[in-house]
C-alpha positions as CSV (number, residue, x, y, z in Angstrom):
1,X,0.0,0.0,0.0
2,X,1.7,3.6,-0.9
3,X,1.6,6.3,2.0
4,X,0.9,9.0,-0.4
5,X,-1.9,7.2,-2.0
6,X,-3.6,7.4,1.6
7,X,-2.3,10.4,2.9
8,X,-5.1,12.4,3.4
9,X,-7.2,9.8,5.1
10,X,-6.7,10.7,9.0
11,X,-7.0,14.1,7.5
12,X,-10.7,13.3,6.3
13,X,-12.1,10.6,8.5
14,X,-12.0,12.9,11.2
15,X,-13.5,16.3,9.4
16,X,-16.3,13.4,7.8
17,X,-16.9,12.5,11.5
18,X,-17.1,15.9,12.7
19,X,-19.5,16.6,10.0
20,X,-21.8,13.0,10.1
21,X,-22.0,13.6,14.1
22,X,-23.3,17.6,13.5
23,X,-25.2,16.8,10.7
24,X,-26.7,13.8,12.3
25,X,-28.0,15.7,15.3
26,X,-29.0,18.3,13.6
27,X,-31.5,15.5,11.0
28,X,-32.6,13.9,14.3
29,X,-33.8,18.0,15.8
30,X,-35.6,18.5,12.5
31,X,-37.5,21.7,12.7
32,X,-35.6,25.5,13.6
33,X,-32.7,23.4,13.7
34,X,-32.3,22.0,10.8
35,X,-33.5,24.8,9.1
36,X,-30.7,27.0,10.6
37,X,-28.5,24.5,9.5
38,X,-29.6,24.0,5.9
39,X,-29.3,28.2,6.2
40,X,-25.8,28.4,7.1
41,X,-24.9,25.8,5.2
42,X,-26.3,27.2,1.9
43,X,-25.2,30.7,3.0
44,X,-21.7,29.1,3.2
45,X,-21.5,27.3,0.0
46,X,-22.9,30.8,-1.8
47,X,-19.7,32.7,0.0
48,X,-17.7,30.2,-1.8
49,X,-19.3,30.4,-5.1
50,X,-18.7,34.2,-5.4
51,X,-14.9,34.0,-3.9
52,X,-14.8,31.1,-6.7
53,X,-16.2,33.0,-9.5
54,X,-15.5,36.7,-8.5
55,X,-12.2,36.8,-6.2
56,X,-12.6,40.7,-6.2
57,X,-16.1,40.9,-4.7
58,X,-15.4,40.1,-0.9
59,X,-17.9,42.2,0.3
60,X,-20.8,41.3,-2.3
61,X,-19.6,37.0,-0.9
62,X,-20.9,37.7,2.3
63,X,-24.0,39.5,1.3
64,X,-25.6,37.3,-0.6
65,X,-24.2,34.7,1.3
66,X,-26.5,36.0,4.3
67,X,-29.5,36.6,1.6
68,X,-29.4,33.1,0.1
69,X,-29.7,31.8,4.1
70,X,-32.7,33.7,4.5
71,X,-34.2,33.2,1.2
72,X,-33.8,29.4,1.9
73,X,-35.6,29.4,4.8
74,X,-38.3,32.0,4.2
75,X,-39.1,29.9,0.4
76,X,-40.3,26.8,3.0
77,X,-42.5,28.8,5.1
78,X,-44.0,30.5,2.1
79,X,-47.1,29.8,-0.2
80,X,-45.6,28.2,-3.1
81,X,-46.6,31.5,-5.3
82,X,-43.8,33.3,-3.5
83,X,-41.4,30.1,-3.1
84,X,-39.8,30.5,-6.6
85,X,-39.4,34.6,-6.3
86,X,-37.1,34.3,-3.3
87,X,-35.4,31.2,-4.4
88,X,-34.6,33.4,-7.3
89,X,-33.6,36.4,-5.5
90,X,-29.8,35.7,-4.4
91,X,-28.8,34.6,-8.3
92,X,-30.9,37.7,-9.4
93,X,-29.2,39.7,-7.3
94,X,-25.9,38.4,-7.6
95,X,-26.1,38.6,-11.3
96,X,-26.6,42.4,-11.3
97,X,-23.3,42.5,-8.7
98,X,-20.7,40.2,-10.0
99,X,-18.8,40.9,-12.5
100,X,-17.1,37.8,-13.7
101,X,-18.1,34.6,-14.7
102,X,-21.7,36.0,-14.2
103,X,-23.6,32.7,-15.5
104,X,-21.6,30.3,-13.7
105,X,-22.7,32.2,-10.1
106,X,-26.3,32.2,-11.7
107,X,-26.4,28.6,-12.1
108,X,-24.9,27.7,-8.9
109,X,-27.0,30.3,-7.1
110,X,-30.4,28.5,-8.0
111,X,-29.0,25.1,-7.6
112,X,-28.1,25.8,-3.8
113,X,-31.0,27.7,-3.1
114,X,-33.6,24.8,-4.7
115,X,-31.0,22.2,-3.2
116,X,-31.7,24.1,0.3
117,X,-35.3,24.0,0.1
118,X,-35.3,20.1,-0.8
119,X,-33.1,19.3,1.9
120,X,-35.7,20.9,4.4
121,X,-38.6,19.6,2.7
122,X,-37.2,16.1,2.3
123,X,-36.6,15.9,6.2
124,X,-40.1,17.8,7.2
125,X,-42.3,17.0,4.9
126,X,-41.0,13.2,3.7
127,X,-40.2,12.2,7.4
128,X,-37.1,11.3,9.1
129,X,-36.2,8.1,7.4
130,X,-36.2,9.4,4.0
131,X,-33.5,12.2,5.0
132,X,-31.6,9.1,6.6
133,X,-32.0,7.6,3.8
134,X,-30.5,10.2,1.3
135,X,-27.9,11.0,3.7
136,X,-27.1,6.5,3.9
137,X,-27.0,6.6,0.1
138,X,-24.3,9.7,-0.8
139,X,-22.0,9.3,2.3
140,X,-22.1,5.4,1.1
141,X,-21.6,6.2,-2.6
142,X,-18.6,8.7,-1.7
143,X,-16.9,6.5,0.8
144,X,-17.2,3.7,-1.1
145,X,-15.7,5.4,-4.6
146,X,-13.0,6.6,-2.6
147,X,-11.9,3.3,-0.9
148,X,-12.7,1.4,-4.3
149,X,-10.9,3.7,-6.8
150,X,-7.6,4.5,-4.6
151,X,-7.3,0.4,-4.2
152,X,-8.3,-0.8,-7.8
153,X,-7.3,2.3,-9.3
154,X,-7.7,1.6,-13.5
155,X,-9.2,3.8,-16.3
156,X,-10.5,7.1,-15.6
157,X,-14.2,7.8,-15.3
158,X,-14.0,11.5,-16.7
159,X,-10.1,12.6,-17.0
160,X,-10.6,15.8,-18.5
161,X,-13.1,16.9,-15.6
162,X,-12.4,14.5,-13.1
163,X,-8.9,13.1,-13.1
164,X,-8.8,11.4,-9.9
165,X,-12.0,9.8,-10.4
166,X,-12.1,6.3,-12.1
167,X,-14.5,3.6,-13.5
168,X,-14.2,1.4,-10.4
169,X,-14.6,4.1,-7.8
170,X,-17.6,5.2,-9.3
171,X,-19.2,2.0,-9.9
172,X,-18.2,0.9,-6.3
173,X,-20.1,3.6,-5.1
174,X,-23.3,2.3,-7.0
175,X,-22.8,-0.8,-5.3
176,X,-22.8,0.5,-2.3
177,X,-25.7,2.4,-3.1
178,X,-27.4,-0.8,-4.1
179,X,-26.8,-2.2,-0.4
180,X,-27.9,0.8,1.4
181,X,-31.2,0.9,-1.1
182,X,-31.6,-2.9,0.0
183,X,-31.2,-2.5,3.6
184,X,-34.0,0.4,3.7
185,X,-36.3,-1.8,1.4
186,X,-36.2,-4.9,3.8
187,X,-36.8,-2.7,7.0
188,X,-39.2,-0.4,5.0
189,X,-41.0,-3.3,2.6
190,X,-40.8,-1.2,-0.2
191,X,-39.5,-3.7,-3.1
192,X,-36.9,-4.5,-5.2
193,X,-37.5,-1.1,-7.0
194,X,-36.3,1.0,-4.4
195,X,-32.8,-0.6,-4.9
196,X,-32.6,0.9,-8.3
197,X,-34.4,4.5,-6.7
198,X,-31.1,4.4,-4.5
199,X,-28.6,3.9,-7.6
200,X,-29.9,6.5,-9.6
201,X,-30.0,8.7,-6.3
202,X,-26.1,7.9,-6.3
203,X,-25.6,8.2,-9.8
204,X,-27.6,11.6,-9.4
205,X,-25.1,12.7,-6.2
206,X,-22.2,11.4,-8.5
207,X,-23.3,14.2,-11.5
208,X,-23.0,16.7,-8.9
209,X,-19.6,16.3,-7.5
210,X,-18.9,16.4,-11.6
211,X,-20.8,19.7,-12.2
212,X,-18.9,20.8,-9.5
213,X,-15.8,19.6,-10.5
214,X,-15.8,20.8,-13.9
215,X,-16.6,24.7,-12.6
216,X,-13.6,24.4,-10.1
217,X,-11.3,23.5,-12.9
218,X,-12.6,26.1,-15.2
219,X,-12.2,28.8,-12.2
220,X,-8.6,27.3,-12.2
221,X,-9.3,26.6,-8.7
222,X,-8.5,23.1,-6.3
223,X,-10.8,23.4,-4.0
224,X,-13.9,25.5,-3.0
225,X,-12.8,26.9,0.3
226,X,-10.1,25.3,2.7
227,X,-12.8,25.4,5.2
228,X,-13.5,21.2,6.2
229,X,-9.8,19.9,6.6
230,X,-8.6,17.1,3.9
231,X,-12.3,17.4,2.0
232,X,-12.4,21.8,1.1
233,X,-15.0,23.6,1.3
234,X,-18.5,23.2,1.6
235,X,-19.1,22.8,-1.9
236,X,-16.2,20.2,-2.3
237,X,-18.6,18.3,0.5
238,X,-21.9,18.6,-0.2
239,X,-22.4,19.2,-4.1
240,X,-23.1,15.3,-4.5
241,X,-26.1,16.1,-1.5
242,X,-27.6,18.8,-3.3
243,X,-27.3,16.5,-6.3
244,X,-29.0,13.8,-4.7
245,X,-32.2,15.8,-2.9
246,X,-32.7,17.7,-6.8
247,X,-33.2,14.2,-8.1
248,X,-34.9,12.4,-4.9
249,X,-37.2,15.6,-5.4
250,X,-38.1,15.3,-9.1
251,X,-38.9,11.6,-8.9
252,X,-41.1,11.9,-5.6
253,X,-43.3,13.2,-8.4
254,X,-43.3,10.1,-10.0
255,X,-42.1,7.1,-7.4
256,X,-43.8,7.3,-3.7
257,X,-43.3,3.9,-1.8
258,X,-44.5,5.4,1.2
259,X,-43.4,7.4,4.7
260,X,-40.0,6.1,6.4
């Protein structure tokens, strides 16, 4: 086994700890709590996303930063006429106040914003289980990729994106989606169907991390932020999340097996 092949893991085990202990008490609170901490959350990954896109506008970062926390929040609470306005409002805002790489912030603006609201609608409106769920199906997709591609290594999923990320890391992390999808359709008795909900929602978490990926290496940037030790920044962290609620979202419309 090479030591620079796993040098970073005490490095990350211990922030992914920190994080799955916060985030987990914060699920099991629900309510105010996990509102707030959707808000600062999404207020922190927009902070990045200007810094990312717009070095220069410092001041501007932490604005909307503070608006796309409150517009999160408020969006939930609000008849659904007025939902879409304030989810809106950071981008729209943002757009007439940064001056480079304008559509990129755009983009990312709505996607955190809309990812925001899904994660507090999946946990209060879905139940508890379902935001377990989610949160079983990413951490197991990424941990598993990780551990699968570093030890098999081979061709490369998406080189020109992507370079670290390969064909066996991201189909291990399917696999282990698979299981996790399994496990919550025995203890839930949903079918075999929800095995395959649970890849795509993978799959789905997998196309964020890409997105994100892709925008980092045209901002000729590494990371989002050097905020979570051996993982970045908040975007680095949770773009396969948001990902995954978009798409658990969108097929709720379609595929309901029931209340976890």
């Amino acid at each position: 086994m090479s030591e620079g092949r796993w040098s970073d893991l005490t490095t990350r085990v211990f922030s992914a700890a920190v994080l799955v202990a916060l985030g987990a008490v914060e699920v099991w609170l629900g309510g105010l709590w996990f509102e707030a901490f959707i808000a600062v959350a999404c207020a922190i990954m927009t902070w990045e996303l200007v810094r990312m896109v717009d070095p220069q506008r410092g001041g501007v970062a932490l604005q909307l930063a503070i608006l796309t926390g409150i517009a999160v929040v408020l969006s939930y609470h609000l008849p659904p006429l007025y939902k879409l306005p304030f989810l809106l409002a950071p981008a729209l805002v943002g757009a007439g106040q940064i001056k480079q790489n304008r559509g990129v912030f755009v983009a990312f603006a709505i996607w955190i914003a809309a990812s925001g609201l899904g994660f507090i609608t999946i946990r209060e409106n879905m139940g508890f289980g379902w935001m377990v769920w989610l949160i079983a199906v990413v951490v197991a997709t990424d941990v598993a990729g990780y551990f699968v591609g570093k030890s098999l290594g081979g061709p490369k999923f998406w080189p020109k994106v992507s370079p670290k990320k390969t064909w066996s890391g991201t189909a291990g992390g399917w696999a282990a989606a698979a299981l996790v999808g399994a496990a919550f359709a025995y203890h839930a008795n949903f079918g075999v169907v929800f095995v395959l909900v649970s890849v795509l929602t993978s799959m789905a978490s997998q196309m964020g991390d890409i997105v994100e990926s892709a925008t980092k290496r045209r901002m000729g940037v590494k990371d989002s932020s050097a905020l979570i030790p051996g993982h970045g920044g908040f975007l680095d962290r949770f773009d396969g999340m948001m990902g995954a609620a978009l798409f658990v979202l969108i097929a709720g419309l379609f595929y309901t097996p029931g209340v976890m």
